[in-house]
C-alpha positions in Angstrom: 3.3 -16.2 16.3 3.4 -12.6 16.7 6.0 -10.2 14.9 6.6 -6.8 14.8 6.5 -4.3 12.5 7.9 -0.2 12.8 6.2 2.4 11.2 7.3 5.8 10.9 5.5 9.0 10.1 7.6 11.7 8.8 6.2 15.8 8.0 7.7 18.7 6.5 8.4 21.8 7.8 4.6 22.8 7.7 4.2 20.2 10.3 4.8 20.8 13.9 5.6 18.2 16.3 2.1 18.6 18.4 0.3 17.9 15.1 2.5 15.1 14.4 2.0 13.2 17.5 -1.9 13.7 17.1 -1.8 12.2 13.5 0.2 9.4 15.2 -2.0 8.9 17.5 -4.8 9.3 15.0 -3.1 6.0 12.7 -2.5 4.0 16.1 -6.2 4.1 16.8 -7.3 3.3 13.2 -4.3 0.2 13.7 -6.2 -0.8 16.8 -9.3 -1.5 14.6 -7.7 -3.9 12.4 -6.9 -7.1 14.8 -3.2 -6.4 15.2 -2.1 -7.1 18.7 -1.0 -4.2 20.2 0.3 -0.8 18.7 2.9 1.6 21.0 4.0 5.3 20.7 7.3 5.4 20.5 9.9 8.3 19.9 12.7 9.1 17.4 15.3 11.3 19.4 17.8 10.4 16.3 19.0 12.7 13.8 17.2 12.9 10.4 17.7 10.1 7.7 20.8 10.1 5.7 19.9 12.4 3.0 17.8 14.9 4.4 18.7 18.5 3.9 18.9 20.6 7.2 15.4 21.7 8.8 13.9 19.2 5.7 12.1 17.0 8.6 11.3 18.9 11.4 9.6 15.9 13.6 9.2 11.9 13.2 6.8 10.2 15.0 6.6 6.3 15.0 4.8 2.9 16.2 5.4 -0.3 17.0 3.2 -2.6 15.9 2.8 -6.2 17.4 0.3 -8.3 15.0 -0.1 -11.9 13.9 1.1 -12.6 9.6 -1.8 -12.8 8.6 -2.5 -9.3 9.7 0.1 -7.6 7.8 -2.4 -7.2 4.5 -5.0 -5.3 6.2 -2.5 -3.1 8.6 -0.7 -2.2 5.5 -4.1 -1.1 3.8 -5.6 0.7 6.8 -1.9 2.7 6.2 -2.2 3.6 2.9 -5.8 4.8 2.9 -4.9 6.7 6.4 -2.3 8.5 4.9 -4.4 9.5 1.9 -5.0 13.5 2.5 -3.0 13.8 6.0 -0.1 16.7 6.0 2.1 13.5 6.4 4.8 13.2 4.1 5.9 9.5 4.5 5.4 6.8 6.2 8.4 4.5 5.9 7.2 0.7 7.3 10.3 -2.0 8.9 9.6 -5.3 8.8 12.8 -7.4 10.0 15.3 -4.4 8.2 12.8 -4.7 5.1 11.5 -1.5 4.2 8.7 0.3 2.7 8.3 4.0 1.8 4.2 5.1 1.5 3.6 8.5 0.1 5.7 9.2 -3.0 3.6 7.3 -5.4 0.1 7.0 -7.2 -2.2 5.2 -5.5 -1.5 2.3 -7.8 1.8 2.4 -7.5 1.3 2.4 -4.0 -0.8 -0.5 -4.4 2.0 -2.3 -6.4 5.0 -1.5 -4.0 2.9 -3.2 -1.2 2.2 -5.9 -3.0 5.8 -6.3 -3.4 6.9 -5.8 -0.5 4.7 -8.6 1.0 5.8 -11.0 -1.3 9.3 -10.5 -0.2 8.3 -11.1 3.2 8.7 -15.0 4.7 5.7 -17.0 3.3 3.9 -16.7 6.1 3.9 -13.1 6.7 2.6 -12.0 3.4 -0.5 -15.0 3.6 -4.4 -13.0 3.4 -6.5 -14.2 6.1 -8.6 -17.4 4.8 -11.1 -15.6 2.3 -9.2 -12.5 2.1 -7.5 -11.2 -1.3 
């Protein structure tokens, strides 16, 4: 059973919205490798998220991800390493209304809050592929 799950790359004001569409372009591809089942472009044409000061985030780019459960461990991982060293501030990851910020924290920090997060995701959602931890 497939599900889906929304990811969303925010930038600064260093960050134009050309280069942000080619570094979302750039993470579809790299989701693509993993075997999720299909990944779309889509576009934010909403105002910035509550809190955000004026001109704070210029552009957002995000995807729509279609993949099996089991998938979710590796999709999340090919995330967090892409977004290592990109001029991408956050990406924030939706999961039936359960979210996830990437990019604020250490790495194992990061590793932790993904971790948690797909614990608190149904049972079978958060389940390695057999012989994957």
């Amino acid at each position: 059973m497939a599900e889906r799950m929304r990811l969303v790359l925010s930038g600064g004001q260093d960050l134009d919205q050309e280069e942000l569409e080619a570094l979302t372009a750039q993470l579809r591809w790299r989701l693509l490798e993993v075997d999720v089942d299909d990944v779309r472009m889509e576009r934010s044409h909403g105002a910035p998220p509550p809190g955000a000061k004026p001109g704070e985030l210029i552009t957002v780019g995000a995807l729509a991800v279609t993949l099996a459960p089991a998938v979710f461990r590796p999709a999340l991982r090919v995330v967090e390493t892409w977004l290592k060293n990109r001029p991408v501030r956050t990406v924030k990851v939706d999961v039936d209304g359960r979210t996830l910020e990437l990019g604020h924290a250490s790495p194992e920090e990061q590793r932790l809050l993904v971790e948690a997060f797909l614990e608190a995701l149904p049972a079978e959602s958060a389940q390695p592929p057999a012989g994957q931890e």
